[in-house]
DRENTORKOL-3810 file (N, C-alpha, C; in nm, 4 decimals):
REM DRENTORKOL-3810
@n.u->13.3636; n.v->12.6090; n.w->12.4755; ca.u->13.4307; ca.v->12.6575; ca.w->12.5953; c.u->13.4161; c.v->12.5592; c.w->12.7107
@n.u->13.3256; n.v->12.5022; n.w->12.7312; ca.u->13.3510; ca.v->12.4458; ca.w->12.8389; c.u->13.3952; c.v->12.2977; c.w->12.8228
@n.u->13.4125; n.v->12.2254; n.w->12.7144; ca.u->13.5265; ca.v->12.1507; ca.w->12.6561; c.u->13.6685; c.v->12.2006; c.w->12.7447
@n.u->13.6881; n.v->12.3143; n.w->12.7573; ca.u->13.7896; ca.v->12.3156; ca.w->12.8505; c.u->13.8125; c.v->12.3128; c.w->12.9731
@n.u->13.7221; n.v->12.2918; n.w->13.0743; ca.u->13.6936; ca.v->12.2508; ca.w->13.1697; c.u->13.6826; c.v->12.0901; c.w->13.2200
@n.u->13.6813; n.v->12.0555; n.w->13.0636; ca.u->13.7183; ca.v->11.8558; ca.w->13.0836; c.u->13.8544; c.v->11.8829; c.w->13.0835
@n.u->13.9436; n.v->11.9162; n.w->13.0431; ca.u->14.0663; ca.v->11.8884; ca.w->12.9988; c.u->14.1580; c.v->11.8734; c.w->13.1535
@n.u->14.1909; n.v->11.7128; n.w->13.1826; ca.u->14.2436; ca.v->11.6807; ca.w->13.2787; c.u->14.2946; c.v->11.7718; c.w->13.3719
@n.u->14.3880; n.v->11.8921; n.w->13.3481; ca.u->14.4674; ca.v->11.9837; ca.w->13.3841; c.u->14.3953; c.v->12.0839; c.w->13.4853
@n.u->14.3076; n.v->12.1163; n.w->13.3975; ca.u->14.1895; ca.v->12.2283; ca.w->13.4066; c.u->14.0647; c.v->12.1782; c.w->13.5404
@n.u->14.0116; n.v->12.0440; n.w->13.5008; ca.u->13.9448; ca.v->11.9524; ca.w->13.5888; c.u->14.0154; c.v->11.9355; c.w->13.7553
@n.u->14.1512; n.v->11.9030; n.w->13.7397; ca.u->14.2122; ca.v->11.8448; ca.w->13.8110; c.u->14.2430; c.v->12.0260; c.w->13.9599
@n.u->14.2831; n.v->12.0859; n.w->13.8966; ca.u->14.2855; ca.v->12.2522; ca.w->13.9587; c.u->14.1321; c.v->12.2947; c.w->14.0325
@n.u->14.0358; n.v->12.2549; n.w->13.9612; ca.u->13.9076; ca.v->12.3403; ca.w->14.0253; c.u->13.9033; c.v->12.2034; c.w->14.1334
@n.u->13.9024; n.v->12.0914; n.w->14.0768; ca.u->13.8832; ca.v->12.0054; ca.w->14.1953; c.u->13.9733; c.v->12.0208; c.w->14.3261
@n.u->14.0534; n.v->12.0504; n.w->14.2996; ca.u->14.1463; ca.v->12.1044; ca.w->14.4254; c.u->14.1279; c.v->12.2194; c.w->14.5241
@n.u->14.0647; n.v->12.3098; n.w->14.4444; ca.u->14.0429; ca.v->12.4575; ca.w->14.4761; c.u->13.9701; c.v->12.3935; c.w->14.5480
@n.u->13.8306; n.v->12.3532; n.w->14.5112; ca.u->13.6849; ca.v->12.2794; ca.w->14.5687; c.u->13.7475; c.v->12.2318; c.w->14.7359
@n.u->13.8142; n.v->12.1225; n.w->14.7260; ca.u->13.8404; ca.v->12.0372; ca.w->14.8278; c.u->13.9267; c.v->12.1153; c.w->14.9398
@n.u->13.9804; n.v->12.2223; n.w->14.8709; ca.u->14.0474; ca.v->12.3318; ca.w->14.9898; c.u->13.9833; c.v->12.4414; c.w->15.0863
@n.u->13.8619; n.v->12.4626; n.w->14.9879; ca.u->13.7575; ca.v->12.5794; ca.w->15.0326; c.u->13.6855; c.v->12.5058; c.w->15.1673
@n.u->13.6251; n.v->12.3704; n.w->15.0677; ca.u->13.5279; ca.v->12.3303; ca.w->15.1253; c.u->13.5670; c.v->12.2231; c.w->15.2646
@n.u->13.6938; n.v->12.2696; n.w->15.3019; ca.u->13.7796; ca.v->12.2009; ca.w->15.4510; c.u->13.7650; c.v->12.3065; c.w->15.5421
@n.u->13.7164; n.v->12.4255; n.w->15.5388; ca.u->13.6778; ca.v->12.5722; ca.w->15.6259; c.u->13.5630; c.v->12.5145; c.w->15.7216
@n.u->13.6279; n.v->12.5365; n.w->15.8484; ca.u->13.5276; ca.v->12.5524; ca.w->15.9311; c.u->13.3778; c.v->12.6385; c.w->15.9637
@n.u->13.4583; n.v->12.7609; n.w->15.9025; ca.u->13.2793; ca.v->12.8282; ca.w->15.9378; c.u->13.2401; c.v->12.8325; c.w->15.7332
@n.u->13.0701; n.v->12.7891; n.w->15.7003; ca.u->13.0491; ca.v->12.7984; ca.w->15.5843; c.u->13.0485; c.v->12.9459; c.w->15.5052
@n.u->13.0787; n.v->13.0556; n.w->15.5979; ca.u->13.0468; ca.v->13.1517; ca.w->15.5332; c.u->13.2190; c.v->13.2011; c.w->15.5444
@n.u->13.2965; n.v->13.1684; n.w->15.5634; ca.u->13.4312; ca.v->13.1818; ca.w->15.5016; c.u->13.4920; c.v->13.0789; c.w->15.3613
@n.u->13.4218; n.v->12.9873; n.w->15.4230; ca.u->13.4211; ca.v->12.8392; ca.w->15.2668; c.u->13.3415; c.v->12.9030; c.w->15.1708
@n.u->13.2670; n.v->12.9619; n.w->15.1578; ca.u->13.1769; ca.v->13.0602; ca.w->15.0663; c.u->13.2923; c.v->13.2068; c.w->14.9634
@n.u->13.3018; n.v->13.2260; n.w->15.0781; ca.u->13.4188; ca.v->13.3721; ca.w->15.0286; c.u->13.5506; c.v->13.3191; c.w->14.9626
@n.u->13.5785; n.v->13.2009; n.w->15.0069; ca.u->13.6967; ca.v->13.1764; ca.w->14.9628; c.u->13.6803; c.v->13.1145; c.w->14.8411
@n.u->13.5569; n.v->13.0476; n.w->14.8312; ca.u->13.5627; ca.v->12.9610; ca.w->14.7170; c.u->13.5011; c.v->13.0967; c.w->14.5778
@n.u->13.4566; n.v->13.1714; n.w->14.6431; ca.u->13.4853; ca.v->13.2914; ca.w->14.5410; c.u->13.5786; c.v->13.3515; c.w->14.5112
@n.u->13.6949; n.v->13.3853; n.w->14.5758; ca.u->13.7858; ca.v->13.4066; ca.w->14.5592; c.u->13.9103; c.v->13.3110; c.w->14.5433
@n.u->13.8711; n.v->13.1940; n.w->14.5123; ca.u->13.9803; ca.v->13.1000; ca.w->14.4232; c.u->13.9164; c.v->13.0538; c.w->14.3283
@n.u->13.7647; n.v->13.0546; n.w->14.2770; ca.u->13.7749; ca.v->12.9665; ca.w->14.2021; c.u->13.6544; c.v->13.0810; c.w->14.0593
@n.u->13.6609; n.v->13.2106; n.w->14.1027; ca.u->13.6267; ca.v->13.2821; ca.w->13.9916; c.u->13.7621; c.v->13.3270; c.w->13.8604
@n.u->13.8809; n.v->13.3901; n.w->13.9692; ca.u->13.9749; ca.v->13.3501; ca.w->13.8577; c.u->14.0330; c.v->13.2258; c.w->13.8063
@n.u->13.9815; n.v->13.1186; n.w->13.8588; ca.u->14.0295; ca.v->13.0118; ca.w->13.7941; c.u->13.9115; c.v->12.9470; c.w->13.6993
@n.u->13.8153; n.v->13.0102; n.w->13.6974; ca.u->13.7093; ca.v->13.0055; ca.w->13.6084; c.u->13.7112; c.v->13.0676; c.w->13.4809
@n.u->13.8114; n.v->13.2034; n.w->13.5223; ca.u->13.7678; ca.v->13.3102; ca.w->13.4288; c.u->13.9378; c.v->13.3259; c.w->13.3055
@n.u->14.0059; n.v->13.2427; n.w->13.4122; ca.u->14.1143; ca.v->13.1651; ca.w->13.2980; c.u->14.1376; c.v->13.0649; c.w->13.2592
@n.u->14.0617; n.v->12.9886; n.w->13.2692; ca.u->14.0273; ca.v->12.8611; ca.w->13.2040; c.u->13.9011; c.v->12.9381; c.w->13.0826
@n.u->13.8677; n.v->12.9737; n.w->13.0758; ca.u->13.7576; ca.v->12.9928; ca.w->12.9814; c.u->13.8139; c.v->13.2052; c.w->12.8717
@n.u->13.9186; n.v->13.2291; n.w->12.9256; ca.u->14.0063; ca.v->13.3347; ca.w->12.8740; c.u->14.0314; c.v->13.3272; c.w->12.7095
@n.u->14.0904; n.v->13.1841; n.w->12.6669; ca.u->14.1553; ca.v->13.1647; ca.w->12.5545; c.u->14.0169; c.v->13.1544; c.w->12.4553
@n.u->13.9460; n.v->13.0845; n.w->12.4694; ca.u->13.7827; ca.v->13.0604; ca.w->12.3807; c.u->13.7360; c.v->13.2268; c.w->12.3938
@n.u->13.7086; n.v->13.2709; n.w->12.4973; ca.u->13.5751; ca.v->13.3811; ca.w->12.5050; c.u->13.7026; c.v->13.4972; c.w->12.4048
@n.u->13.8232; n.v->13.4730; n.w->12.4386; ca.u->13.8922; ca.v->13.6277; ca.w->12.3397; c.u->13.8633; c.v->13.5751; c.w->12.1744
@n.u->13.8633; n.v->13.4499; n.w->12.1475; ca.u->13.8473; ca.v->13.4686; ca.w->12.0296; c.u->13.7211; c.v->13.4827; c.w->11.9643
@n.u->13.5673; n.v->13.5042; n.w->12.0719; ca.u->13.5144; ca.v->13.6119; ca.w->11.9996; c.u->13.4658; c.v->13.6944; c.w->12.0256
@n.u->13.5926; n.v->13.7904; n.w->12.0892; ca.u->13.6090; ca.v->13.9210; ca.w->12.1125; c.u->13.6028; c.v->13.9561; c.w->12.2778
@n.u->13.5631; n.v->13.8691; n.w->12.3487; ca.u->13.5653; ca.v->13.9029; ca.w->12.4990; c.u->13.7329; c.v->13.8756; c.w->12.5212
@n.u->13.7604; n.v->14.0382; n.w->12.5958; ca.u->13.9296; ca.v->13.9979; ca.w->12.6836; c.u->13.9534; c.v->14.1221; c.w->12.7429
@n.u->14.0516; n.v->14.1045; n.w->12.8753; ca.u->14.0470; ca.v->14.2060; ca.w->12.9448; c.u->13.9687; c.v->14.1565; c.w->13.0867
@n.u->14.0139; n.v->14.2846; n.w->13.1535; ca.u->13.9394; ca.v->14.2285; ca.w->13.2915; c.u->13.7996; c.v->14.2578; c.w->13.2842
@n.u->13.7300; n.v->14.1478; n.w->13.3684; ca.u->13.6023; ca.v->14.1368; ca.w->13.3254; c.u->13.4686; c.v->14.0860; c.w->13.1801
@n.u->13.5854; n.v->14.0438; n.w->13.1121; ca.u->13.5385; ca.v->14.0537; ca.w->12.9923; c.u->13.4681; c.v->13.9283; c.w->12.9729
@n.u->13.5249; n.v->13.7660; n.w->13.0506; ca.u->13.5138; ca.v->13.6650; ca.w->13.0253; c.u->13.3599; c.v->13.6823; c.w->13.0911
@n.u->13.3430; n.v->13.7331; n.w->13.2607; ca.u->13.2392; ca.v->13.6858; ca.w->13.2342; c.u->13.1125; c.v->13.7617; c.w->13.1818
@n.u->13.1500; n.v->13.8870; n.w->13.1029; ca.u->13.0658; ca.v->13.9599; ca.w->13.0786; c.u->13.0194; c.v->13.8757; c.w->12.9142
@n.u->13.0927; n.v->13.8396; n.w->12.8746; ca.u->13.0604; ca.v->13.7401; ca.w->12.7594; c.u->13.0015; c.v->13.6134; c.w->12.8231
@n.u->12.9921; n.v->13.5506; n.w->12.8879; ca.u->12.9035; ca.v->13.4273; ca.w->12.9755; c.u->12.7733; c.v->13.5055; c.w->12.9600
@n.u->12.7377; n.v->13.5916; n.w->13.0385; ca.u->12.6529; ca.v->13.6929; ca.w->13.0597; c.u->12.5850; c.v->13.7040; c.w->12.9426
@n.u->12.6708; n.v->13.7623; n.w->12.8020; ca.u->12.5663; ca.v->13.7710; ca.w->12.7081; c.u->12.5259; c.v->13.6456; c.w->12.6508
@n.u->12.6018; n.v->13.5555; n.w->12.6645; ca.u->12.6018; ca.v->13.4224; ca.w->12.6056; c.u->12.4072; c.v->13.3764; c.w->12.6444
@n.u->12.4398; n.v->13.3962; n.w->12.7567; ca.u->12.3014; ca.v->13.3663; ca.w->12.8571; c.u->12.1773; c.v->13.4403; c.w->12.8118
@n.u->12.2086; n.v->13.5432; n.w->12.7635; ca.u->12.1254; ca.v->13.6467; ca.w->12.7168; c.u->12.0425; c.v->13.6398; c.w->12.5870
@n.u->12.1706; n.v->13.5785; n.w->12.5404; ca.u->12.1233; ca.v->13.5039; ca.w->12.3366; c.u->12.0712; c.v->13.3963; c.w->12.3687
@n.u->12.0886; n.v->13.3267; n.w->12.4583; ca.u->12.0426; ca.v->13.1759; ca.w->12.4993; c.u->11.8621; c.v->13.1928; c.w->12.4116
@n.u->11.8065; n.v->13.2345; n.w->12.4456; ca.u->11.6497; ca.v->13.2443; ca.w->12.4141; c.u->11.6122; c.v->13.0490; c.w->12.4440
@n.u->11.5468; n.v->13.0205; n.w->12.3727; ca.u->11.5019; ca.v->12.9048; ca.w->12.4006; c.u->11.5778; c.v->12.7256; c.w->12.3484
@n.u->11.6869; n.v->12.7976; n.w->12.3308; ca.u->11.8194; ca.v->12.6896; ca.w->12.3262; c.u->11.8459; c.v->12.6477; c.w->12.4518
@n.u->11.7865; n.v->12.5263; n.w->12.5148; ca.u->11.8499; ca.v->12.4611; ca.w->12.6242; c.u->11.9964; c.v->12.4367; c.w->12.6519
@n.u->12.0408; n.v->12.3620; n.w->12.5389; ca.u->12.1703; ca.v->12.3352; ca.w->12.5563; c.u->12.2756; c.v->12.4330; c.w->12.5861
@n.u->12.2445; n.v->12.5898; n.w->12.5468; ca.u->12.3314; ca.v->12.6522; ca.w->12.5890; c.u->12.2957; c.v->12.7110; c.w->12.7107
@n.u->12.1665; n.v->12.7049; n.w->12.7364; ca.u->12.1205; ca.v->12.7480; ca.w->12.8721; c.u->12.1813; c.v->12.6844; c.w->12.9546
@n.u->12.1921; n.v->12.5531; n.w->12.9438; ca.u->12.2676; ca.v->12.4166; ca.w->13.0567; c.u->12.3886; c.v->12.4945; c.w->13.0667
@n.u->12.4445; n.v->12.4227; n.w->12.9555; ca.u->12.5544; ca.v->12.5400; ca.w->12.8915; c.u->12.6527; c.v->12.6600; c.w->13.0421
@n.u->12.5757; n.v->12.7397; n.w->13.0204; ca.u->12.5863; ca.v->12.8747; ca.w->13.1102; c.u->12.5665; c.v->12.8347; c.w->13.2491
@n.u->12.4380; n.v->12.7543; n.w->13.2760; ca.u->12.4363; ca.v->12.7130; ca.w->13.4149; c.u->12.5105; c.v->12.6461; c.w->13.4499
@n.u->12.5945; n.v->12.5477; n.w->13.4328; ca.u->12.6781; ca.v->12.4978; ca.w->13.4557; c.u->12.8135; c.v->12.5597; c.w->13.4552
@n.u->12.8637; n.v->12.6608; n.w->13.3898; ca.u->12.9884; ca.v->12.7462; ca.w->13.4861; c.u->12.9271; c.v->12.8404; c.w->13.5575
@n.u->12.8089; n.v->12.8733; n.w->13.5549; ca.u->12.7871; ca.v->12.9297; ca.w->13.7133; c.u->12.7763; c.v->12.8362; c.w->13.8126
@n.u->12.7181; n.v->12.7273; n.w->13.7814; ca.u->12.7408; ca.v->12.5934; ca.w->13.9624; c.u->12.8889; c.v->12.5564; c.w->13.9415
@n.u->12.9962; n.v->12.5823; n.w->13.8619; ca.u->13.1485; ca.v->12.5951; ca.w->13.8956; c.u->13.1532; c.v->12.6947; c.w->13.9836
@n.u->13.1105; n.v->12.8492; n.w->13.9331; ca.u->13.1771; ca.v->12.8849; ca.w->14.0454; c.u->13.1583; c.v->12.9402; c.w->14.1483
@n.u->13.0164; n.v->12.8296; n.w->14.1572; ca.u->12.9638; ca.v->12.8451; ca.w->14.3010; c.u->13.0734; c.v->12.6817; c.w->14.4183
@n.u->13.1267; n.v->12.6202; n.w->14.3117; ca.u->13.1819; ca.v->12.5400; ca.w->14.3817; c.u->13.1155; c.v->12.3555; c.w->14.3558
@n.u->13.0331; n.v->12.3831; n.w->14.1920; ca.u->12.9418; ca.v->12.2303; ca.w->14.1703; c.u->13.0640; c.v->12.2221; c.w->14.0496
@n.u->13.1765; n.v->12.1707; n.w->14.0502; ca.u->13.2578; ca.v->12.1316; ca.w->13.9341; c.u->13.2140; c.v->12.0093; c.w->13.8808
@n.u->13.1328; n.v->11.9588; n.w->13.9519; ca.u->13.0464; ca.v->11.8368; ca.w->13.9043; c.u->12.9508; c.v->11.8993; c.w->13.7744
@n.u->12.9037; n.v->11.9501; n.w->13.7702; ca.u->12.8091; ca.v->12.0403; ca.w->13.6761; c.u->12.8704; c.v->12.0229; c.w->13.5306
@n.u->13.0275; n.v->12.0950; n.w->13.5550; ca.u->13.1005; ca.v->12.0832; ca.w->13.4491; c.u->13.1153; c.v->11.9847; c.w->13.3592
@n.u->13.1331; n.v->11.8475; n.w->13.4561; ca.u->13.2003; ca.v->11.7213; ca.w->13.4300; c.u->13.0858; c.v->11.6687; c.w->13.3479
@n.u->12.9738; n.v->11.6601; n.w->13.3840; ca.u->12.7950; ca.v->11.6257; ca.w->13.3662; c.u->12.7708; c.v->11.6951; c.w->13.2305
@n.u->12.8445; n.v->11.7931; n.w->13.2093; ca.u->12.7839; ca.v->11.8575; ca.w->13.1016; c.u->12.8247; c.v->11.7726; c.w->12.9185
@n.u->12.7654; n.v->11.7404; n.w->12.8860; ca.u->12.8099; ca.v->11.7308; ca.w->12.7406; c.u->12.9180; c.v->11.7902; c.w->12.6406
@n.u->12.9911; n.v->11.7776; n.w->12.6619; ca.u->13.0915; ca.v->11.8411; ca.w->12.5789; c.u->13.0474; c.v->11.8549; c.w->12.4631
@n.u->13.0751; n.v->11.9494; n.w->12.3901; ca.u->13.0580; ca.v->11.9978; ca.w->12.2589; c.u->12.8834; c.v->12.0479; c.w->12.1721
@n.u->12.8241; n.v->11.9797; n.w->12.2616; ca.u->12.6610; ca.v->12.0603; ca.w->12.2059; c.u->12.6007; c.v->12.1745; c.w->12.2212
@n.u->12.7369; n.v->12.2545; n.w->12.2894; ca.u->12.6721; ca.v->12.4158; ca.w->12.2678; c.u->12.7409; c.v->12.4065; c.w->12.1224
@n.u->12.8766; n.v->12.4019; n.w->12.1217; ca.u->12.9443; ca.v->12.4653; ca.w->12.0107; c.u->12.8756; c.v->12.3756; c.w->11.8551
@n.u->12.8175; n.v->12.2824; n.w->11.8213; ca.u->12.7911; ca.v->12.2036; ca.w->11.7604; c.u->12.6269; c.v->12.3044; c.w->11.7014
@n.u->12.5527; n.v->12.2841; n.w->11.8307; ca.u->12.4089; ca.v->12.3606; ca.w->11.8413; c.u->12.4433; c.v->12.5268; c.w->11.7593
@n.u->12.5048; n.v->12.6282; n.w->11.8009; ca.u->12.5693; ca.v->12.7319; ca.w->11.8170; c.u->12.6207; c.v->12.7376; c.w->11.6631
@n.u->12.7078; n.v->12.6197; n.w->11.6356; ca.u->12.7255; ca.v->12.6518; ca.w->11.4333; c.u->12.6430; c.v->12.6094; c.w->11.3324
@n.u->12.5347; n.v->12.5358; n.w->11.3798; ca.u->12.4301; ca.v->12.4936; ca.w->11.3134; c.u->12.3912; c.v->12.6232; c.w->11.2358
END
């Protein structure tokens, strides 16, 4: 899943969102807003992966993050994993970029 968060398209949108929020004069409206642009753009970018196993519907994506985090136990990589779309959508799309592509899902079918 978060392989899709590299994908130019996907990258290119949160970085925008980011750079729009974070032009707000007072920080506690740049705060609200960047919750409110960049959780649904979190939570559909990561829609198509989490339904196919079995998270969909409202709320569903990040309630599957959630358990994801939960199974984590002492697997770093998916711990990173998870922390890193939560510093998305707190507004660190850097997190994303930083992250390793593919060593949850790699770790995860082992």
């Amino acid at each position: 899943a978060i392989s899709e968060f590299k994908q130019p398209d996907n990258a290119a949108k949160l970085k925008a969102a980011v750079s729009e929020v974070d032009g707000a004069a007072d920080p506690m409206q740049a705060m609200m807003m960047r919750a409110a642009k960049l959780i649904p753009m979190v939570q559909e970018i990561l829609a198509g992966p989490m339904k196919e196993y079995g998270f969909e519907g409202d709320g569903a994506v990040m309630a599957g993050v959630a358990q994801i985090q939960a199974h984590a136990g002492a697997n770093d990589t998916i711990k990173d994993g998870v922390a890193a779309i939560y510093a998305a959508l707190g507004g660190n799309v850097a997190a994303l970029e930083n992250f390793k592509a593919g060593e949850v899902e790699e770790e995860v079918c082992d």
